[in-house]
C-alpha positions in Angstrom: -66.6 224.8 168.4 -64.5 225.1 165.2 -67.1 225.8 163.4 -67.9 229.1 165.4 -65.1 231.2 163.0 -66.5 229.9 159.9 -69.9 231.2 160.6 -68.4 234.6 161.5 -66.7 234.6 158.3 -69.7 234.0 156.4 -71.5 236.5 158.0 -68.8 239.2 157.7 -69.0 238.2 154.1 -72.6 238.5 154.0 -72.5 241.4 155.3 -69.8 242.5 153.1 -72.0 241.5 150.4 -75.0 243.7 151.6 -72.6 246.9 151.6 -71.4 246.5 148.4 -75.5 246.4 147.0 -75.8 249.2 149.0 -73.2 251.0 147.7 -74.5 250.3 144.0 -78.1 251.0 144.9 -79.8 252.8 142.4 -77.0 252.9 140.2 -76.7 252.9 136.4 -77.6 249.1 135.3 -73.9 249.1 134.1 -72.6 250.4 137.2 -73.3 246.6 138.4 -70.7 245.4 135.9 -68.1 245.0 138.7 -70.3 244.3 141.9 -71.1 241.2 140.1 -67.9 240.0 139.2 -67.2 240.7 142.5 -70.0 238.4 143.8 -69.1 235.9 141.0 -65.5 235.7 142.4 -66.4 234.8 145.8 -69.0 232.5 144.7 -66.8 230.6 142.7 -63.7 230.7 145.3 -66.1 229.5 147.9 -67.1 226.9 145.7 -63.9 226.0 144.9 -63.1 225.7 148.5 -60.1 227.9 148.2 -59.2 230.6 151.0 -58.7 234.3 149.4 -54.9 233.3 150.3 -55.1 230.2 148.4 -56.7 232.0 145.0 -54.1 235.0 145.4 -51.3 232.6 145.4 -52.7 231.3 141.7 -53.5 234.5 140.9 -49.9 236.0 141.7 -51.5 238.2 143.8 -51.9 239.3 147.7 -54.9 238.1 149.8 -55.7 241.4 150.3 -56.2 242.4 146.5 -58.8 239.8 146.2 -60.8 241.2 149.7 -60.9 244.8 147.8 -62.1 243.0 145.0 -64.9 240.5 146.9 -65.3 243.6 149.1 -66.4 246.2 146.2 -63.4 247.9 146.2 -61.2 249.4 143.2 -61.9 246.8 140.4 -58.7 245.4 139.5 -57.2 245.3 135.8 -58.6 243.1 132.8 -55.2 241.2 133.1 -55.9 240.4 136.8 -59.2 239.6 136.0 -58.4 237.4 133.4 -55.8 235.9 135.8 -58.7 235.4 138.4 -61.0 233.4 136.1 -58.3 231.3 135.0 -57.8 230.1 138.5 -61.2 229.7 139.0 -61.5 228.0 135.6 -63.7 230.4 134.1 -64.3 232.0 131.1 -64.2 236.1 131.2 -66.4 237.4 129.1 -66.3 241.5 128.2 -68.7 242.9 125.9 -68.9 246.2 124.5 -72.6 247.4 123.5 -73.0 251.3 122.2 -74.6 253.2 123.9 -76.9 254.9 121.5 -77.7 254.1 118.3 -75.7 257.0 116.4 -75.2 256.2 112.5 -72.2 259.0 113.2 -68.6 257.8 113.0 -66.1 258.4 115.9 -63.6 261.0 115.1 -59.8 259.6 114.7 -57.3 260.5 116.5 -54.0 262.6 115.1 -56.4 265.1 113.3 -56.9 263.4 110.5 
């Protein structure tokens, strides 16, 4: 009988899961950047066995910050992210790629 709220947690968090794909589908490749940090957060929390109260108290966050962010919702700052994968010991990894293969130089800024 106690397990019966652990399966509906899982499956609201499947099914939380299967919005936020559907709310990325057919998006730009990059548009995935934060859909799967999402996913990789709750994978790693859940692996973890720590409650999204547990990891907000590391994180020096609320419970409900780390729900938006599982959930697909606004994607937090680098500095909370960076928070995030050091209580889920993890490395954050950020790359930047350009996006076309321009030989021209950005302008600088201050006119000059």
């Amino acid at each position: 009988m106690a397990q019966e709220p652990d399966r509906g947690k899982r499956e609201r968090a499947a099914e939380a899961l299967e919005r936020l794909r559907e709310r990325f589908a057919g998006v730009d490749p990059d548009g995935w950047f934060f859909a799967g940090i999402a996913e990789q957060v709750a994978d790693r929390r859940k692996e973890l066995g720590l409650s999204q109260a547990e990891l907000a108290e590391l994180v020096t966050t609320t419970q409900s910050a780390i729900a938006r962010l599982e959930s697909g919702g606004r994607p937090p700052r680098i500095d909370t992210l960076l928070r995030i994968a050091n209580a889920l010991d993890c490395e954050l990894l950020v790359e930047l790629r350009p996006r076309t293969k321009t030989k021209t130089k950005p302008k600088k800024r201050g006119g000059k």
